[in-house]
C-alpha positions as semicolon CSV with decimal commas, in nm:
position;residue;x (nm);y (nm);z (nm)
1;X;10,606;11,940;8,317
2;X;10,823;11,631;8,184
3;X;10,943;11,823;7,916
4;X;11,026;12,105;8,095
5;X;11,267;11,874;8,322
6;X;11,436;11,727;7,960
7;X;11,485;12,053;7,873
8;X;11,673;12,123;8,198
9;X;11,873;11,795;8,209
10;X;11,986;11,896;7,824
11;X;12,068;12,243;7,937
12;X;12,263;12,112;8,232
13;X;12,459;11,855;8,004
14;X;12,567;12,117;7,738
15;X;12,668;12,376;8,013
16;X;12,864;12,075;8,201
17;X;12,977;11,978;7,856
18;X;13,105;12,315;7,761
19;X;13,317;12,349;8,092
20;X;13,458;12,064;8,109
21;X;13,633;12,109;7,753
22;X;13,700;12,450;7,888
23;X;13,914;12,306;8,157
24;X;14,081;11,997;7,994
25;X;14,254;12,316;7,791
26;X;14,355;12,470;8,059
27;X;14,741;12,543;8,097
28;X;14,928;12,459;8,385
29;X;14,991;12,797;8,606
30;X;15,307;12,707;8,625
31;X;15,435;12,748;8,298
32;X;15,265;13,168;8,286
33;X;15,419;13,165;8,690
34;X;15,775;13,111;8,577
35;X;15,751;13,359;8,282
36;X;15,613;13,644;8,454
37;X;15,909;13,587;8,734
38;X;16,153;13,580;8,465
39;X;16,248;13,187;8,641
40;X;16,413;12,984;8,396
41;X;16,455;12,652;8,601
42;X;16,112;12,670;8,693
43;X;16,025;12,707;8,363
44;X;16,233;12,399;8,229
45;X;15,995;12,165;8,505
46;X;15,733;12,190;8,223
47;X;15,984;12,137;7,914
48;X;16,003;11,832;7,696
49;X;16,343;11,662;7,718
50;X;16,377;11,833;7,374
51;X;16,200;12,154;7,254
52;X;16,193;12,372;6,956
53;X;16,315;12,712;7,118
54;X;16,274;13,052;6,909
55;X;16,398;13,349;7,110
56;X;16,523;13,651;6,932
57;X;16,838;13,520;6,680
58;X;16,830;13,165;6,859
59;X;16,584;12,880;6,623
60;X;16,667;12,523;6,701
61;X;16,597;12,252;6,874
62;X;16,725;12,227;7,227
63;X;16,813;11,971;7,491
64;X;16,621;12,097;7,812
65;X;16,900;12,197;7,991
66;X;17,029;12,409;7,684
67;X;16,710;12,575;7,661
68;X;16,703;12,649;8,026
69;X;17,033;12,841;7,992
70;X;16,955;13,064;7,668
71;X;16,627;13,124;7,914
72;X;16,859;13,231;8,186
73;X;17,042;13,434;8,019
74;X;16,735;13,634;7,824
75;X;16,539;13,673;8,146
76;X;16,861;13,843;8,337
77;X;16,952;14,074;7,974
78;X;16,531;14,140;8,009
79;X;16,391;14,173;8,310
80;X;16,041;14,056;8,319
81;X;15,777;14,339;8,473
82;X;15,464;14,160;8,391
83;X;15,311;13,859;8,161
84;X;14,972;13,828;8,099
85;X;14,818;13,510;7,860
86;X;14,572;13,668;7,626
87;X;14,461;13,325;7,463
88;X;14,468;12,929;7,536
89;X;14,296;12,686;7,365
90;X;14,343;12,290;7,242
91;X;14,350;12,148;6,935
92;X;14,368;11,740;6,885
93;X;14,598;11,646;7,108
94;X;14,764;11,993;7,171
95;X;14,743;12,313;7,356
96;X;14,884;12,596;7,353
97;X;14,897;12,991;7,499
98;X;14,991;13,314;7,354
99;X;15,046;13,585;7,548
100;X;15,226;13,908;7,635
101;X;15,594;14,008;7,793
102;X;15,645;14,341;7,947
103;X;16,019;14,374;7,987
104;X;16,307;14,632;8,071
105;X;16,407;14,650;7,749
106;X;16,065;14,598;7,562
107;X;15,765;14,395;7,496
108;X;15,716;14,069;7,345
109;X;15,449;13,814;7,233
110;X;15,506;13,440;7,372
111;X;15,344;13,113;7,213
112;X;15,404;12,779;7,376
113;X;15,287;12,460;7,257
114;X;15,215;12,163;7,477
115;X;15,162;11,805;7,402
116;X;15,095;11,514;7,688
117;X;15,392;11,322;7,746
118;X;15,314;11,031;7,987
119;X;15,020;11,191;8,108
120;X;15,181;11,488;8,178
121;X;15,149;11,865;7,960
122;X;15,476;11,908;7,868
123;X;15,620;12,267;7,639
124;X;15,692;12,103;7,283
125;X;15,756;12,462;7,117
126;X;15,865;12,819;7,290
127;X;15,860;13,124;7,099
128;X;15,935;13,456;7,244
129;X;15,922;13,743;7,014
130;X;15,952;14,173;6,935
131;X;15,604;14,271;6,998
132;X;15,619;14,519;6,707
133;X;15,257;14,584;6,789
134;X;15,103;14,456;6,515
Protein backbone atom coordinates (compact mmCIF):
# COMPACT_ATOMS: atom_id res chain seq x y z
CA UNK A 1 0.00 0.00 0.00
CA UNK A 2 3.11 2.46 0.62
CA UNK A 3 4.28 1.89 -2.63
CA UNK A 4 1.29 2.31 -4.28
CA UNK A 5 1.07 6.00 -2.67
CA UNK A 6 5.02 6.67 -4.08
CA UNK A 7 3.88 5.68 -7.14
CA UNK A 8 1.06 8.25 -7.03
CA UNK A 9 3.10 11.14 -5.51
CA UNK A 10 5.73 10.39 -8.62
CA UNK A 11 2.89 10.35 -11.05
CA UNK A 12 1.49 13.55 -9.63
CA UNK A 13 5.04 15.29 -9.73
CA UNK A 14 5.77 14.40 -13.45
CA UNK A 15 2.15 15.40 -14.56
CA UNK A 16 2.61 18.79 -12.38
CA UNK A 17 6.08 18.86 -13.82
CA UNK A 18 5.02 18.50 -17.39
CA UNK A 19 2.38 21.42 -17.10
CA UNK A 20 4.06 23.67 -15.59
CA UNK A 21 6.85 23.76 -18.43
CA UNK A 22 3.85 23.68 -20.65
CA UNK A 23 2.76 27.00 -19.34
CA UNK A 24 6.05 28.90 -18.63
CA UNK A 25 6.02 28.60 -22.77
CA UNK A 26 3.07 29.93 -23.13
CA UNK A 27 2.76 33.18 -25.35
CA UNK A 28 1.13 36.13 -24.28
CA UNK A 29 -2.55 36.33 -26.04
CA UNK A 30 -1.83 39.46 -26.81
CA UNK A 31 0.70 39.26 -29.26
CA UNK A 32 -1.83 36.32 -31.61
CA UNK A 33 -4.90 39.13 -30.43
CA UNK A 34 -3.28 42.00 -32.27
CA UNK A 35 -2.38 39.90 -35.38
CA UNK A 36 -5.57 38.35 -36.02
CA UNK A 37 -7.17 42.13 -35.71
CA UNK A 38 -4.70 43.31 -38.08
CA UNK A 39 -3.73 46.10 -34.80
CA UNK A 40 -0.40 47.33 -35.24
CA UNK A 41 -0.08 49.55 -32.02
CA UNK A 42 -1.30 46.83 -30.07
CA UNK A 43 1.06 44.76 -31.49
CA UNK A 44 4.15 47.12 -30.83
CA UNK A 45 3.03 46.84 -26.66
CA UNK A 46 4.88 43.45 -26.91
CA UNK A 47 7.95 44.71 -29.18
CA UNK A 48 11.50 45.11 -28.03
CA UNK A 49 12.68 48.73 -28.29
CA UNK A 50 14.50 47.20 -31.35
CA UNK A 51 13.41 44.15 -33.44
CA UNK A 52 14.53 42.29 -36.41
CA UNK A 53 11.38 42.79 -38.77
CA UNK A 54 11.04 40.54 -42.07
CA UNK A 55 7.83 41.35 -43.92
CA UNK A 56 7.65 40.78 -47.59
CA UNK A 57 10.78 43.05 -49.31
CA UNK A 58 11.40 44.82 -45.80
CA UNK A 59 14.69 42.79 -43.62
CA UNK A 60 16.22 44.99 -41.01
CA UNK A 61 16.33 45.92 -37.85
CA UNK A 62 13.77 48.38 -36.62
CA UNK A 63 13.22 50.96 -33.91
CA UNK A 64 9.70 50.02 -32.41
CA UNK A 65 7.97 52.76 -33.65
CA UNK A 66 9.36 52.06 -37.29
CA UNK A 67 8.23 48.64 -37.09
CA UNK A 68 4.86 49.65 -35.89
CA UNK A 69 4.36 51.75 -39.06
CA UNK A 70 5.60 49.15 -41.86
CA UNK A 71 2.90 46.98 -39.57
CA UNK A 72 0.34 49.62 -40.20
CA UNK A 73 0.71 49.94 -43.36
CA UNK A 74 0.78 45.89 -44.30
CA UNK A 75 -2.25 45.21 -42.12
CA UNK A 76 -4.43 48.13 -44.03
CA UNK A 77 -2.75 46.83 -47.88
CA UNK A 78 -3.87 43.08 -46.19
CA UNK A 79 -6.65 42.83 -44.35
CA UNK A 80 -6.42 40.20 -41.76
CA UNK A 81 -9.59 37.52 -41.86
CA UNK A 82 -8.23 35.10 -39.42
CA UNK A 83 -4.79 33.95 -37.54
CA UNK A 84 -4.48 30.87 -35.98
CA UNK A 85 -0.87 29.75 -34.00
CA UNK A 86 -0.17 26.24 -35.09
CA UNK A 87 3.02 25.83 -32.78
CA UNK A 88 4.74 27.49 -29.54
CA UNK A 89 7.34 26.19 -27.72
CA UNK A 90 10.69 27.49 -25.58
CA UNK A 91 14.00 26.92 -26.00
CA UNK A 92 16.80 28.27 -23.30
CA UNK A 93 15.80 31.39 -22.66
CA UNK A 94 13.45 31.90 -25.74
CA UNK A 95 10.07 31.30 -27.14
CA UNK A 96 8.61 31.57 -29.93
CA UNK A 97 5.14 30.88 -32.23
CA UNK A 98 4.54 30.09 -35.75
CA UNK A 99 1.46 30.36 -37.12
CA UNK A 100 -0.93 31.16 -39.97
CA UNK A 101 -2.38 34.58 -41.73
CA UNK A 102 -5.50 34.47 -43.72
CA UNK A 103 -5.61 37.76 -45.57
CA UNK A 104 -7.47 39.70 -48.47
CA UNK A 105 -4.87 39.35 -50.60
CA UNK A 106 -3.44 35.87 -49.45
CA UNK A 107 -2.05 33.71 -46.81
CA UNK A 108 1.02 33.83 -44.87
CA UNK A 109 3.11 31.96 -42.23
CA UNK A 110 4.22 34.22 -39.08
CA UNK A 111 7.23 33.33 -36.62
CA UNK A 112 7.92 35.57 -33.68
CA UNK A 113 10.61 35.19 -31.30
CA UNK A 114 10.48 36.35 -27.73
CA UNK A 115 13.12 36.82 -25.17
CA UNK A 116 12.43 38.25 -21.34
CA UNK A 117 13.40 41.69 -21.08
CA UNK A 118 13.07 42.86 -17.42
CA UNK A 119 10.84 40.20 -16.62
CA UNK A 120 8.73 40.85 -19.27
CA UNK A 121 8.25 38.52 -22.93
CA UNK A 122 9.10 40.89 -25.25
CA UNK A 123 9.01 40.12 -29.68
CA UNK A 124 12.91 40.01 -30.48
CA UNK A 125 12.23 38.76 -34.23
CA UNK A 126 8.89 39.13 -36.59
CA UNK A 127 8.64 37.38 -39.72
CA UNK A 128 5.62 37.44 -41.85
CA UNK A 129 5.79 35.53 -45.00
CA UNK A 130 3.97 34.06 -48.70
CA UNK A 131 2.51 30.93 -47.46
CA UNK A 132 3.43 29.18 -50.73
CA UNK A 133 2.00 26.11 -49.09
CA UNK A 134 4.78 24.21 -48.69
Amino acid sequence: MKSLKIIHVVIFAMLFSALMAQEQSKIPAGIAIAIKTGNAAELSKFMNSTIELLLLSKEDFYKKNSAETILKDFFAEYQVKDFIIRHQGAKNDAQYAIGNLETSKGNFRVYFLLKKVNQELLIQQLRIEPDNGK
